[in-house]
N, C-alpha and C positions, 0 to 999 in steps of 0.2 A: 368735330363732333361725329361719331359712329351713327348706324343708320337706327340702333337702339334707342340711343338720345334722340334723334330728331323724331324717332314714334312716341316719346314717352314725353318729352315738351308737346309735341303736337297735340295730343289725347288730351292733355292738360290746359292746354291754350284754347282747342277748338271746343271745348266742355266750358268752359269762362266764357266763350265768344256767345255760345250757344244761349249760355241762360242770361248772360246779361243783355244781348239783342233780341231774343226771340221768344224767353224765358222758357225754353226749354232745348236742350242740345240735339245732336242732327245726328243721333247713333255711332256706334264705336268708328265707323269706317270713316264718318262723315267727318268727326270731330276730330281727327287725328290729319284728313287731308284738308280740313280746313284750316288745323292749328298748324301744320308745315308749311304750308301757303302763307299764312300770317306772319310765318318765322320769317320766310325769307321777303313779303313785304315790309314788315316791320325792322329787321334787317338792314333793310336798304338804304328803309326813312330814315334811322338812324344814325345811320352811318354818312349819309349824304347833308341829314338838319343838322345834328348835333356833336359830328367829327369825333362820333366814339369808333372805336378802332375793331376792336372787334365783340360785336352786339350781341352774337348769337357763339356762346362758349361754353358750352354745358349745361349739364341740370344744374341751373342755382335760379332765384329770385328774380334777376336781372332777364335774364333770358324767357323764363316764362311771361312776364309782363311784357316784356318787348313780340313775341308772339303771339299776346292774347290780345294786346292794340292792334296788332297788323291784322289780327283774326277778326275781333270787330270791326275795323277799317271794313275788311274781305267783306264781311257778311251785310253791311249797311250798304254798301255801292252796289251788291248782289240784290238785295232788296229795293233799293230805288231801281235797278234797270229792271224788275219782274213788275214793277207797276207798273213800269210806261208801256 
Protein backbone atom coordinates (compact mmCIF):
# COMPACT_ATOMS: atom_id res chain seq x y z
CA UNK A 1 0.00 0.00 0.00
CA UNK A 2 1.44 3.67 -0.93
CA UNK A 3 1.71 6.15 1.77
CA UNK A 4 -1.79 7.76 0.07
CA UNK A 5 -3.60 4.52 1.04
CA UNK A 6 -2.45 4.24 4.34
CA UNK A 7 -3.79 8.31 4.95
CA UNK A 8 -7.00 7.76 3.24
CA UNK A 9 -7.74 4.06 5.38
CA UNK A 10 -6.39 5.95 8.30
CA UNK A 11 -8.82 9.15 7.93
CA UNK A 12 -11.37 6.64 7.54
CA UNK A 13 -10.67 4.16 10.20
CA UNK A 14 -9.69 6.82 12.97
CA UNK A 15 -13.13 8.86 12.01
CA UNK A 16 -15.07 5.24 12.79
CA UNK A 17 -12.78 4.80 15.83
CA UNK A 18 -13.55 8.24 16.87
CA UNK A 19 -17.33 8.33 16.86
CA UNK A 20 -17.96 4.92 17.80
CA UNK A 21 -15.67 5.22 21.12
CA UNK A 22 -15.89 8.70 21.85
CA UNK A 23 -18.87 9.77 19.84
CA UNK A 24 -17.08 12.19 18.25
CA UNK A 25 -13.55 12.06 16.18
CA UNK A 26 -10.12 13.44 17.34
CA UNK A 27 -9.63 16.02 14.07
CA UNK A 28 -8.17 15.40 10.67
CA UNK A 29 -4.57 14.84 12.04
CA UNK A 30 -5.74 12.79 15.04
CA UNK A 31 -8.03 10.53 13.06
CA UNK A 32 -5.72 9.65 10.40
CA UNK A 33 -2.75 8.79 12.98
CA UNK A 34 -5.04 6.95 14.96
CA UNK A 35 -6.61 5.01 12.05
CA UNK A 36 -2.65 4.02 10.68
CA UNK A 37 -2.00 2.83 14.12
CA UNK A 38 -5.13 0.78 14.06
CA UNK A 39 -4.04 -0.38 10.62
CA UNK A 40 -1.09 -1.93 11.61
CA UNK A 41 -2.54 -2.99 15.17
CA UNK A 42 -5.27 -4.61 13.59
CA UNK A 43 -3.04 -5.82 11.03
CA UNK A 44 -1.16 -7.85 13.22
CA UNK A 45 -4.24 -9.24 15.17
CA UNK A 46 -5.21 -10.43 12.17
CA UNK A 47 -2.68 -11.91 10.83
CA UNK A 48 -1.36 -13.49 14.04
CA UNK A 49 -5.65 -14.65 15.36
CA UNK A 50 -6.93 -15.48 12.08
CA UNK A 51 -3.90 -16.58 9.55
CA UNK A 52 -5.23 -14.02 7.02
CA UNK A 53 -2.31 -13.39 4.80
CA UNK A 54 -2.34 -10.20 4.06
CA UNK A 55 -4.92 -7.95 6.14
CA UNK A 56 -3.99 -4.58 5.16
CA UNK A 57 -4.33 -4.49 0.96
CA UNK A 58 -5.80 -1.38 -0.17
CA UNK A 59 -8.67 0.68 -0.05
CA UNK A 60 -11.45 -1.87 -0.06
CA UNK A 61 -14.05 -2.94 2.86
CA UNK A 62 -11.81 -5.38 4.37
CA UNK A 63 -9.13 -3.28 5.14
CA UNK A 64 -11.04 -0.26 6.50
CA UNK A 65 -12.70 -2.61 9.13
CA UNK A 66 -9.73 -4.20 9.97
CA UNK A 67 -8.18 -0.64 10.85
CA UNK A 68 -11.20 0.69 12.43
CA UNK A 69 -11.06 -2.59 15.15
CA UNK A 70 -7.37 -2.00 15.64
CA UNK A 71 -8.48 1.90 15.89
CA UNK A 72 -11.03 1.27 18.52
CA UNK A 73 -8.81 -1.50 20.12
CA UNK A 74 -6.03 1.81 20.09
CA UNK A 75 -8.46 4.16 21.47
CA UNK A 76 -10.30 2.01 24.48
CA UNK A 77 -6.72 0.90 26.03
CA UNK A 78 -5.73 4.82 25.48
CA UNK A 79 -8.75 5.59 27.60
CA UNK A 80 -8.57 2.96 30.40
CA UNK A 81 -4.69 3.96 30.77
CA UNK A 82 -5.92 8.11 31.02
CA UNK A 83 -8.25 6.99 33.91
CA UNK A 84 -5.90 5.18 36.01
Amino acid sequence: MGILSWLVVGLIAGWLAGHIVSGRGYGVLGDIIAGVLGALIGGYLAGALFHIADPINGINLSTILIAALGAILLAIILRLLHRS
